[in-house]
PDB file with one MODEL, atoms N, CA, C and O in Angstrom:
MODEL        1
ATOM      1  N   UNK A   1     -36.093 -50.631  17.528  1.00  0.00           N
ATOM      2  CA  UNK A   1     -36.000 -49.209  17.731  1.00  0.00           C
ATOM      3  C   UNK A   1     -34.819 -48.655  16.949  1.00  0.00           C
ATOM      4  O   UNK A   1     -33.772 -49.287  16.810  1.00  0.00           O
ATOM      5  N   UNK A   2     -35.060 -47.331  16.398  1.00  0.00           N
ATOM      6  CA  UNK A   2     -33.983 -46.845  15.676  1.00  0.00           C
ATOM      7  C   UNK A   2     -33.084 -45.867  16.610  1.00  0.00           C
ATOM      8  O   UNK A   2     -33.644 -45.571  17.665  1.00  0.00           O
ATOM      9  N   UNK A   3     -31.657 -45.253  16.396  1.00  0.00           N
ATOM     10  CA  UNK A   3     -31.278 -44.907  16.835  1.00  0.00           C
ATOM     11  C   UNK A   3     -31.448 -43.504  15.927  1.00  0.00           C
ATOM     12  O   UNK A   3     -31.520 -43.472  14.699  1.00  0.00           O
ATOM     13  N   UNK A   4     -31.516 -41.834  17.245  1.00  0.00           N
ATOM     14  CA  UNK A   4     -31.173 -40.774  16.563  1.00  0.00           C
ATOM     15  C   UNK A   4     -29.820 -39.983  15.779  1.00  0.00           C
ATOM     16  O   UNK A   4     -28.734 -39.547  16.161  1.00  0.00           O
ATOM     17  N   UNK A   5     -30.471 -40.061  14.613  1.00  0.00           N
ATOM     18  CA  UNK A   5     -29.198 -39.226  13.903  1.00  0.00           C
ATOM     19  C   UNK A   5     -28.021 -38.524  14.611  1.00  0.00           C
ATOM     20  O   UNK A   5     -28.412 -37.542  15.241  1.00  0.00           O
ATOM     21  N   UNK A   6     -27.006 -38.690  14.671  1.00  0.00           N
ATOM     22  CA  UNK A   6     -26.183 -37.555  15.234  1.00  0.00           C
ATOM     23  C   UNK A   6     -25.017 -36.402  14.304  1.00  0.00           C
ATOM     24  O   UNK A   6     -24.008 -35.793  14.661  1.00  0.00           O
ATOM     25  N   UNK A   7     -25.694 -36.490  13.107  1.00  0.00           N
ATOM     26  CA  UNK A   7     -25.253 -35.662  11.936  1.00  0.00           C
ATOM     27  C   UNK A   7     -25.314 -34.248  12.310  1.00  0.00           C
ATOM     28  O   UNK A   7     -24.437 -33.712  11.634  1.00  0.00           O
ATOM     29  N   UNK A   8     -25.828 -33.460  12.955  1.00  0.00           N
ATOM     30  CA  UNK A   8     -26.099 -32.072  13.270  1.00  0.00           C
ATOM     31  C   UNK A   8     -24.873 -31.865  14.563  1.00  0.00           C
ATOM     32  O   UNK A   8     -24.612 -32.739  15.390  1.00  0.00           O
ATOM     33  N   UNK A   9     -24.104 -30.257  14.487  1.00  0.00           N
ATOM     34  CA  UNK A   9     -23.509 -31.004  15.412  1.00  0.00           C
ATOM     35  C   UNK A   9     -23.765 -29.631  16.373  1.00  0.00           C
ATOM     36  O   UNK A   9     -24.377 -28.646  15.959  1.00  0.00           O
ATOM     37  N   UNK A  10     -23.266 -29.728  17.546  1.00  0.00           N
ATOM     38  CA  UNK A  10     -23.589 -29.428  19.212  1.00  0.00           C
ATOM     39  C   UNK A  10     -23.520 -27.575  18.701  1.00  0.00           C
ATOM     40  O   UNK A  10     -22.582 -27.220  17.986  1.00  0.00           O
ATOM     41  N   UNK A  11     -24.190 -26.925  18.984  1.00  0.00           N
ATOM     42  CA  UNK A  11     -24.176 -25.521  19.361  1.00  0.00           C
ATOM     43  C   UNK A  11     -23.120 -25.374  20.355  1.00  0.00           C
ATOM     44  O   UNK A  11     -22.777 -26.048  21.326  1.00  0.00           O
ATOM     45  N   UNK A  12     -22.733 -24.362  19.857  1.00  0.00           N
ATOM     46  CA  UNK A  12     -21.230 -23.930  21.007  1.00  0.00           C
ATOM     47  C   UNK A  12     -21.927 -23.048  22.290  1.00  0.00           C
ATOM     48  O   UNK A  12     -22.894 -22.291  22.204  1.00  0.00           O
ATOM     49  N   UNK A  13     -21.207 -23.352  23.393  1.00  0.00           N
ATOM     50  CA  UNK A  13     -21.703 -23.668  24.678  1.00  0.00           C
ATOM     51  C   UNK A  13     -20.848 -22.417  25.243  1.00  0.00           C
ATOM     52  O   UNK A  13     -19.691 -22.637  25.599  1.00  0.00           O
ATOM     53  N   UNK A  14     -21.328 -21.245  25.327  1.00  0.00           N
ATOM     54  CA  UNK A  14     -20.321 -20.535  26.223  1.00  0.00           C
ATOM     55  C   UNK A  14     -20.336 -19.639  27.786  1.00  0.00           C
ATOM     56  O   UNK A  14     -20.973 -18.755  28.358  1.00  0.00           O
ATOM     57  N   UNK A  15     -19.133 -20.580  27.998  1.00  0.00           N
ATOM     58  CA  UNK A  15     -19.386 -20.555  29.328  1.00  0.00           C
ATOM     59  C   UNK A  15     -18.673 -19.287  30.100  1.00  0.00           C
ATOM     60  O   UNK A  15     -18.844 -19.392  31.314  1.00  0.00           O
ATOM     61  N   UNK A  16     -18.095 -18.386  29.813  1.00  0.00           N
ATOM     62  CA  UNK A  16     -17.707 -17.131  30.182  1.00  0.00           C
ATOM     63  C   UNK A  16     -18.322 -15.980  29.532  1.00  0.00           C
ATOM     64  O   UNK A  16     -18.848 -16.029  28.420  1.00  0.00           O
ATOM     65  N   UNK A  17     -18.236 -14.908  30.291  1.00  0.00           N
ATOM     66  CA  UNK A  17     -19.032 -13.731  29.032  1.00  0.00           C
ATOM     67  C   UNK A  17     -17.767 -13.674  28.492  1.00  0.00           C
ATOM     68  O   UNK A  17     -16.739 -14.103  29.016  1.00  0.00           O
ATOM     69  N   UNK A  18     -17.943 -12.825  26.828  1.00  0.00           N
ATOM     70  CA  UNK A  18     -16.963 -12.346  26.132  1.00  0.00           C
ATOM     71  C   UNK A  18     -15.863 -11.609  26.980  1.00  0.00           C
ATOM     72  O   UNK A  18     -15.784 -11.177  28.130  1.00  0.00           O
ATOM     73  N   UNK A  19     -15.070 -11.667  25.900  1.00  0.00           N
ATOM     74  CA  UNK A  19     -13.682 -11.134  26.770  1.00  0.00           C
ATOM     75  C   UNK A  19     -14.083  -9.424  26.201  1.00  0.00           C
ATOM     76  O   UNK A  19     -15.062  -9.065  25.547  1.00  0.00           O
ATOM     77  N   UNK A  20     -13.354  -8.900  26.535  1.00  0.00           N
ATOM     78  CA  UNK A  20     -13.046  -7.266  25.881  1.00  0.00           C
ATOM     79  C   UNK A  20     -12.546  -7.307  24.839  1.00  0.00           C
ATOM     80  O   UNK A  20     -12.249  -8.499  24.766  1.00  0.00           O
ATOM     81  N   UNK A  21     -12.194  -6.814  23.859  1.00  0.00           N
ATOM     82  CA  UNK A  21     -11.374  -6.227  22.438  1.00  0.00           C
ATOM     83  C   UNK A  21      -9.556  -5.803  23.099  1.00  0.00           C
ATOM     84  O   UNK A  21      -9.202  -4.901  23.859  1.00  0.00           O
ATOM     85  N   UNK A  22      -9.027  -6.514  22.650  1.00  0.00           N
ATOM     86  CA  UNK A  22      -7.356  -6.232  22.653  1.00  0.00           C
ATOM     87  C   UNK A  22      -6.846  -5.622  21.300  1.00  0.00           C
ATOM     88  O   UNK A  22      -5.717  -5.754  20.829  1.00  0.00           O
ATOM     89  N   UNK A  23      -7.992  -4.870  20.726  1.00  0.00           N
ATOM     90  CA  UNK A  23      -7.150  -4.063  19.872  1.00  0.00           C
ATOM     91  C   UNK A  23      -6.872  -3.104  19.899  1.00  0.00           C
ATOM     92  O   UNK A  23      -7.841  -2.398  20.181  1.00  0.00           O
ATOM     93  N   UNK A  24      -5.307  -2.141  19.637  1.00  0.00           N
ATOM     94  CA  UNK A  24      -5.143  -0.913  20.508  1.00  0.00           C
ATOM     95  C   UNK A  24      -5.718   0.066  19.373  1.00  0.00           C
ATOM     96  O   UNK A  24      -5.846  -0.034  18.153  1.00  0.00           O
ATOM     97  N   UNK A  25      -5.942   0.839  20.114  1.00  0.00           N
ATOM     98  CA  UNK A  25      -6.810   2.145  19.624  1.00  0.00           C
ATOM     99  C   UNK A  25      -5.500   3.278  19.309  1.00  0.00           C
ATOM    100  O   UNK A  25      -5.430   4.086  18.383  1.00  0.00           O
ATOM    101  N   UNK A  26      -4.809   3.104  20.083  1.00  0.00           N
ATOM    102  CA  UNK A  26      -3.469   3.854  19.800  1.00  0.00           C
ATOM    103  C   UNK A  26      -1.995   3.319  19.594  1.00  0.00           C
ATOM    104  O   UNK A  26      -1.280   2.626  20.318  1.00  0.00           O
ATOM    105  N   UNK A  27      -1.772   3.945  18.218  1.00  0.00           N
ATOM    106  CA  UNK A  27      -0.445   3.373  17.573  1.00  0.00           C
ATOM    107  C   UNK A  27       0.737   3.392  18.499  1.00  0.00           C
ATOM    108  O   UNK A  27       1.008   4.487  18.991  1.00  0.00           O
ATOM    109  N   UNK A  28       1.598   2.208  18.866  1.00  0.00           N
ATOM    110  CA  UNK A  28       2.724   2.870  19.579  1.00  0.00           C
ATOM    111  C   UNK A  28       3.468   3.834  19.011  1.00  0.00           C
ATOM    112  O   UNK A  28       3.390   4.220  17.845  1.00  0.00           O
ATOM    113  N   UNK A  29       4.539   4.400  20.261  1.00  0.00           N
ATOM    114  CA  UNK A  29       4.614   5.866  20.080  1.00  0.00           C
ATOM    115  C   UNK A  29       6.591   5.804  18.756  1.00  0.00           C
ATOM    116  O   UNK A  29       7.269   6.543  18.042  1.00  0.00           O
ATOM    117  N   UNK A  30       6.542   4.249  19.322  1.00  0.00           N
ATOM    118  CA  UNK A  30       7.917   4.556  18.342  1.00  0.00           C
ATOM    119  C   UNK A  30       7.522   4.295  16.895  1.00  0.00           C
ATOM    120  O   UNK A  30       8.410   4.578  16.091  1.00  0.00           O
ATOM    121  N   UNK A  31       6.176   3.728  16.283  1.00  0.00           N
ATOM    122  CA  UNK A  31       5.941   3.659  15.145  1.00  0.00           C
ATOM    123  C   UNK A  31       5.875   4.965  14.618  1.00  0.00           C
ATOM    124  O   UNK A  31       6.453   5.378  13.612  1.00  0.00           O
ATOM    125  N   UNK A  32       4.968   5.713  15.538  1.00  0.00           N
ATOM    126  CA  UNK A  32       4.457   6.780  14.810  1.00  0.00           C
ATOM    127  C   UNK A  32       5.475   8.153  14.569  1.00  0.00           C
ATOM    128  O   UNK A  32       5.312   8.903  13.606  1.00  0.00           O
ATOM    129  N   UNK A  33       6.464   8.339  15.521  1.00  0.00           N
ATOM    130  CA  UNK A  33       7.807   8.555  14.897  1.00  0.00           C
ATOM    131  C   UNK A  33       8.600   8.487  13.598  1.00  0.00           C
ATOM    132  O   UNK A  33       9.125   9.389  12.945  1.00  0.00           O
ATOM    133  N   UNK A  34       8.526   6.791  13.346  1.00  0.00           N
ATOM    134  CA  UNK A  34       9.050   6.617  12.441  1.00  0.00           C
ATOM    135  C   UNK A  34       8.077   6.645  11.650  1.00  0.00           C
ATOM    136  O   UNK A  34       8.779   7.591  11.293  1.00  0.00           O
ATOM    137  N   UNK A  35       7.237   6.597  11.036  1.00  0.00           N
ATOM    138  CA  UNK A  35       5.979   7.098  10.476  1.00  0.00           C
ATOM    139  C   UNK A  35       6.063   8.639   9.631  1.00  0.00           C
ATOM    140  O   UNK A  35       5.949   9.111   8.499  1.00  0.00           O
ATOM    141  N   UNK A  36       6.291   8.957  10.772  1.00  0.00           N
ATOM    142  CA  UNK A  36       6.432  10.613  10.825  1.00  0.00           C
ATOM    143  C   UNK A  36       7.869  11.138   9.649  1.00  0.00           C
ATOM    144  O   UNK A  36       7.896  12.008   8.778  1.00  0.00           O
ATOM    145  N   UNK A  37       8.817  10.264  10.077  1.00  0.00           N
ATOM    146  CA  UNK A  37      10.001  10.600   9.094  1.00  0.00           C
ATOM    147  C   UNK A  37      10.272  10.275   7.633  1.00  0.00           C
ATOM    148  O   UNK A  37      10.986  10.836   6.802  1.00  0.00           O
ATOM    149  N   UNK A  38       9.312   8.956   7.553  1.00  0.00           N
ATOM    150  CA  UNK A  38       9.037   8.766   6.245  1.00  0.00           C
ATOM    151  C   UNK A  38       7.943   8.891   5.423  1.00  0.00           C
ATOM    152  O   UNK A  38       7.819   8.488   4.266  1.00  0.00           O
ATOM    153  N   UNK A  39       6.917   9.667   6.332  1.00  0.00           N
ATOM    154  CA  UNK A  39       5.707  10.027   5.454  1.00  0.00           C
ATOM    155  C   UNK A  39       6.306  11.301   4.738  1.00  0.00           C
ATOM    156  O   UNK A  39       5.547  11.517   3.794  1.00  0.00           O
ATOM    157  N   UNK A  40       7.233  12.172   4.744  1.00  0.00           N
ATOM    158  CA  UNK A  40       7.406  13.202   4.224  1.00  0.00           C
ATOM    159  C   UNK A  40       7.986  12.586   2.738  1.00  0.00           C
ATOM    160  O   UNK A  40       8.154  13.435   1.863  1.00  0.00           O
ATOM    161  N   UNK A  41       8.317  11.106   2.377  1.00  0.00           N
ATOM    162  CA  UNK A  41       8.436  11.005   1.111  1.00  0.00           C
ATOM    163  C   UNK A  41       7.334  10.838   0.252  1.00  0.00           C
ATOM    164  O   UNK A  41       7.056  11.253  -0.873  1.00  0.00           O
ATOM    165  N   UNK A  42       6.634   9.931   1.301  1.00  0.00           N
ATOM    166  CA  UNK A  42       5.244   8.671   0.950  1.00  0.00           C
ATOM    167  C   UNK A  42       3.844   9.668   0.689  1.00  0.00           C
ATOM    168  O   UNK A  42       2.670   9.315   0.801  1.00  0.00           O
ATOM    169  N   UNK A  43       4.297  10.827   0.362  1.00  0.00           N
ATOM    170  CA  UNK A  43       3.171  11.902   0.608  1.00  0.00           C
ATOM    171  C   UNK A  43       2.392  11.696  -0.818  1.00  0.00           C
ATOM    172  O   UNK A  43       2.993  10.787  -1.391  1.00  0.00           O
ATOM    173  N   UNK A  44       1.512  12.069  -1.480  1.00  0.00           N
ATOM    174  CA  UNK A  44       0.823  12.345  -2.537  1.00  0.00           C
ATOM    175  C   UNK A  44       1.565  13.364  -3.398  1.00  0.00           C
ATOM    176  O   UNK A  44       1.717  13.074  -4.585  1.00  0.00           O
ATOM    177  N   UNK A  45       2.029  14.484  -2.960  1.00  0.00           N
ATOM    178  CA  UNK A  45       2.551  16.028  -3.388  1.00  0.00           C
ATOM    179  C   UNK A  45       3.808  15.142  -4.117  1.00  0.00           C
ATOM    180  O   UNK A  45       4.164  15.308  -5.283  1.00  0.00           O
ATOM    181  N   UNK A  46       4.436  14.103  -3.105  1.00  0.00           N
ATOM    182  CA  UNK A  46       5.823  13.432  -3.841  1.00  0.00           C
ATOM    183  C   UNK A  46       5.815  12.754  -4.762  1.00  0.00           C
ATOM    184  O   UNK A  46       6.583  12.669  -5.721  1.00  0.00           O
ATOM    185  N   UNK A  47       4.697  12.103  -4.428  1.00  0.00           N
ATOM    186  CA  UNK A  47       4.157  11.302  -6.068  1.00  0.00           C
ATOM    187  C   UNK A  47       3.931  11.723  -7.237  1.00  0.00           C
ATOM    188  O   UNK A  47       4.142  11.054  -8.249  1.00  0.00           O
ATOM    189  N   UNK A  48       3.373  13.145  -7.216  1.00  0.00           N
ATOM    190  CA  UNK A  48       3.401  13.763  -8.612  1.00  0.00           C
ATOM    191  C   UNK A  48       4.103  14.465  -8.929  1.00  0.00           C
ATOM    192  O   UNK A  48       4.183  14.721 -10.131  1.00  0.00           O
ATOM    193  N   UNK A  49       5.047  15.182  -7.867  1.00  0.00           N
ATOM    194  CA  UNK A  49       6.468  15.385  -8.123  1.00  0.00           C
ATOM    195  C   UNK A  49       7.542  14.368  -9.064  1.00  0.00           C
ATOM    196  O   UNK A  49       7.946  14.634 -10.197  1.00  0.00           O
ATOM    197  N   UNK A  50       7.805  13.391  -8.420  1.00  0.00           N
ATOM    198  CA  UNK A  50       8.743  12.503  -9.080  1.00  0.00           C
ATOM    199  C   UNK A  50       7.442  12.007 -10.473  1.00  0.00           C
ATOM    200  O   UNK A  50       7.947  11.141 -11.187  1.00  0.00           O
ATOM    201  N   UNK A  51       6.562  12.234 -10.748  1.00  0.00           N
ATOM    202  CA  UNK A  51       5.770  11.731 -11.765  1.00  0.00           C
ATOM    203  C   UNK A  51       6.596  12.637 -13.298  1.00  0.00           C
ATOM    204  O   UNK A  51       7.292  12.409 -14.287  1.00  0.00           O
ATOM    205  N   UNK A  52       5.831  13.846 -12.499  1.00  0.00           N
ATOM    206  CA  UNK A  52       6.159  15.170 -13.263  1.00  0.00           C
ATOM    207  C   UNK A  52       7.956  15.375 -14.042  1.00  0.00           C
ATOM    208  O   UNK A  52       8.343  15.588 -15.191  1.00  0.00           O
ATOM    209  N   UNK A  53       8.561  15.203 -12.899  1.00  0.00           N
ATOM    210  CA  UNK A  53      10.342  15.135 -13.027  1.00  0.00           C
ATOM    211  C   UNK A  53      10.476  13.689 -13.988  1.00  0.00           C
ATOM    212  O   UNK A  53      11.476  13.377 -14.633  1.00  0.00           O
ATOM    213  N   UNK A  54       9.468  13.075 -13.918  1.00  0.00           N
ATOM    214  CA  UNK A  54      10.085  11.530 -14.981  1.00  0.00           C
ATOM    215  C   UNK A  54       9.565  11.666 -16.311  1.00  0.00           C
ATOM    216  O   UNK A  54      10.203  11.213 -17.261  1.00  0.00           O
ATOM    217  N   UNK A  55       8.376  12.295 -16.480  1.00  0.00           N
ATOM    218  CA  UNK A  55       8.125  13.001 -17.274  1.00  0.00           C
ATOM    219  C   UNK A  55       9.098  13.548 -18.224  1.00  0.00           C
ATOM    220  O   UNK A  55       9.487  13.175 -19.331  1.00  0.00           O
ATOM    221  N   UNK A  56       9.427  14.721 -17.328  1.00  0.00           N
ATOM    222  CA  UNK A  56      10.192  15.496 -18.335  1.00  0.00           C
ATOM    223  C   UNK A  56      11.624  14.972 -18.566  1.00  0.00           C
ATOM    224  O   UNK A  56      12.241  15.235 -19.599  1.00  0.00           O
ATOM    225  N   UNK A  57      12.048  14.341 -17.727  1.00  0.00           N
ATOM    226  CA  UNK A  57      13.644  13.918 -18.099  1.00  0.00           C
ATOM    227  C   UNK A  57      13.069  12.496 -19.314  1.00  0.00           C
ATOM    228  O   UNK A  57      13.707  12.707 -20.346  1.00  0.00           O
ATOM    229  N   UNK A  58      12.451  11.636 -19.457  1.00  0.00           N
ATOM    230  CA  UNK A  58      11.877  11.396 -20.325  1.00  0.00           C
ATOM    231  C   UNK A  58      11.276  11.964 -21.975  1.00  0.00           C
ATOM    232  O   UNK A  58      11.124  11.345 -23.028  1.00  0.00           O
ATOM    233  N   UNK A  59      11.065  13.251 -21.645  1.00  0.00           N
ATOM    234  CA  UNK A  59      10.596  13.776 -22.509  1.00  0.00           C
ATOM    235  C   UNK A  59      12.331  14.616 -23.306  1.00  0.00           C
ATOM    236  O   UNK A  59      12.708  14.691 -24.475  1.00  0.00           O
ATOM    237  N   UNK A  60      12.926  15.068 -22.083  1.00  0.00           N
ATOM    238  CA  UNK A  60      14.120  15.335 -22.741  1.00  0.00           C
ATOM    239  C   UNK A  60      15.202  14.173 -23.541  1.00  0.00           C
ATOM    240  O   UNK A  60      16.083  14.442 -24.358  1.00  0.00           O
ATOM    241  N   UNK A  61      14.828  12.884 -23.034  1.00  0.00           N
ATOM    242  CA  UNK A  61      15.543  12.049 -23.862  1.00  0.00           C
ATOM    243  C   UNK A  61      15.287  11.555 -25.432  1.00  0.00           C
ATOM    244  O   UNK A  61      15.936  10.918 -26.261  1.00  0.00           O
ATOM    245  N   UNK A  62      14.079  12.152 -25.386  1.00  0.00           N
ATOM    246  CA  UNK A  62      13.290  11.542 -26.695  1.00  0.00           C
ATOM    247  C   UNK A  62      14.166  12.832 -27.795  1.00  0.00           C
ATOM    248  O   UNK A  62      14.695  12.779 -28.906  1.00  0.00           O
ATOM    249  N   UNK A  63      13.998  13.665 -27.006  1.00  0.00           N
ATOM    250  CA  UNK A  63      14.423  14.948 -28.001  1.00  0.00           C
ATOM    251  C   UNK A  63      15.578  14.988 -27.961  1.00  0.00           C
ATOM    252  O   UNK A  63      15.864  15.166 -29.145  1.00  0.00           O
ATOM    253  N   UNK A  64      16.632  14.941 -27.332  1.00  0.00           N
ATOM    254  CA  UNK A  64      18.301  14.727 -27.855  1.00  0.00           C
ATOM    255  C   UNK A  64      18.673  13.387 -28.964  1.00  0.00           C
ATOM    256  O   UNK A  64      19.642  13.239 -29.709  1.00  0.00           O
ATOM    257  N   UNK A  65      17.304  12.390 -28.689  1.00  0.00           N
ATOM    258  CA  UNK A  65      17.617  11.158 -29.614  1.00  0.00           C
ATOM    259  C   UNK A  65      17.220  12.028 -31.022  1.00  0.00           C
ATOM    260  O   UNK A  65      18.105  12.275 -31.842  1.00  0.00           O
ATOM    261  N   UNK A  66      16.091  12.384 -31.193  1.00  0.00           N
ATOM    262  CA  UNK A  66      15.425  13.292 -32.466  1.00  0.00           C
ATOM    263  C   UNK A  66      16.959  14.659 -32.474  1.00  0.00           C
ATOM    264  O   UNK A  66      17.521  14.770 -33.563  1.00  0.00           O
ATOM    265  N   UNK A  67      17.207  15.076 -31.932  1.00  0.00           N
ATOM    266  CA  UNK A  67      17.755  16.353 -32.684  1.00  0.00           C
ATOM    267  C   UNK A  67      19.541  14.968 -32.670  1.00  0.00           C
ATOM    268  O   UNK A  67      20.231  15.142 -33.674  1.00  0.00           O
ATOM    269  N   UNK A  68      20.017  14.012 -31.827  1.00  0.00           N
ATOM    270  CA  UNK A  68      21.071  13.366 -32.681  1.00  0.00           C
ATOM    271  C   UNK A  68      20.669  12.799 -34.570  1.00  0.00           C
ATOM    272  O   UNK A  68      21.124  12.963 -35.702  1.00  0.00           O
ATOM    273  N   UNK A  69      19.603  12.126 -33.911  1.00  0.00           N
ATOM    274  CA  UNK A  69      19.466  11.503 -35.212  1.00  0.00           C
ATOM    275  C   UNK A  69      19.779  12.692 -36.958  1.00  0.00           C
ATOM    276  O   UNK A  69      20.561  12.597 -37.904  1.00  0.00           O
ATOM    277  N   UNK A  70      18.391  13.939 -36.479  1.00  0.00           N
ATOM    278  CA  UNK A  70      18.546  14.955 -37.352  1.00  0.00           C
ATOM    279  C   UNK A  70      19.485  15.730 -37.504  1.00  0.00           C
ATOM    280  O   UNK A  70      19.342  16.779 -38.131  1.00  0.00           O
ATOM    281  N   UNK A  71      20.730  15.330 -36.911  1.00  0.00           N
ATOM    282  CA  UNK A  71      22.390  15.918 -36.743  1.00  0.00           C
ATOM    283  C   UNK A  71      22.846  14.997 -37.976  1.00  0.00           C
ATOM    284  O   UNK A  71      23.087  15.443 -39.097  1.00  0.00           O
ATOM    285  N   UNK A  72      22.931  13.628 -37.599  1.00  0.00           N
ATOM    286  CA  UNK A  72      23.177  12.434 -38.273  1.00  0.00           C
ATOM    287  C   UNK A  72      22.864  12.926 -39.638  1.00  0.00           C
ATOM    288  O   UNK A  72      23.700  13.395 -40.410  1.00  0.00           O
ATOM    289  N   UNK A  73      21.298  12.752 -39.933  1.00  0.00           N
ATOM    290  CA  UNK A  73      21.278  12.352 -41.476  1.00  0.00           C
ATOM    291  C   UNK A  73      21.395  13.761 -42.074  1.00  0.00           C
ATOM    292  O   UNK A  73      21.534  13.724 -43.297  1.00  0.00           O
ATOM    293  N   UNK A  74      21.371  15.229 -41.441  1.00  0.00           N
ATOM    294  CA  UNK A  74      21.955  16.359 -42.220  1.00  0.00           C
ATOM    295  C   UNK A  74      20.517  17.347 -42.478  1.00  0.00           C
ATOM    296  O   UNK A  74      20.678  18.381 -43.127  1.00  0.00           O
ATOM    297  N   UNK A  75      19.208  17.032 -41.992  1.00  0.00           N
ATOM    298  CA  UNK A  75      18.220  17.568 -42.011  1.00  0.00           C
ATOM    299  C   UNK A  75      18.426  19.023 -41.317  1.00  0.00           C
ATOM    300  O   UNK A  75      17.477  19.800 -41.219  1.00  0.00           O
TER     301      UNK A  75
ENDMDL
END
């Protein structure tokens, strides 16, 4: 007589119903505070603010290098 395979293995057996969900639905209240004080940097409006301002202080450096240089050679 052969013996049966035991390669397949056991279906999980459960013996309690599911538990409930422990995930909170509401942020605690000291995050969202602090949340609150630093979203006024983390905003979108700030992002293209400081985009805009790097921009141009950028753009002003290019042009004091161009009007030194054209100081320089006498143009």
């Amino acid at each position: 007589m052969n013996k049966q395979s035991k390669i397949r293995k056991k279906t999980v057996e459960l013996h309690a119903p599911a538990r409930p969900s422990r995930i909170r639905r509401a942020p605690a209240r000291a995050k969202v505070e602090t949340y609150a004080r630093n979203a006024w940097w983390e905003s979108r409006e700030w992002e293209i603010r400081f985009a805009v301002a790097g921009i141009i202080l950028f753009a002003l450096g290019i042009t004091a290098v161009v009007v030194d240089i054209g100081h320089v050679l006498g143009l």
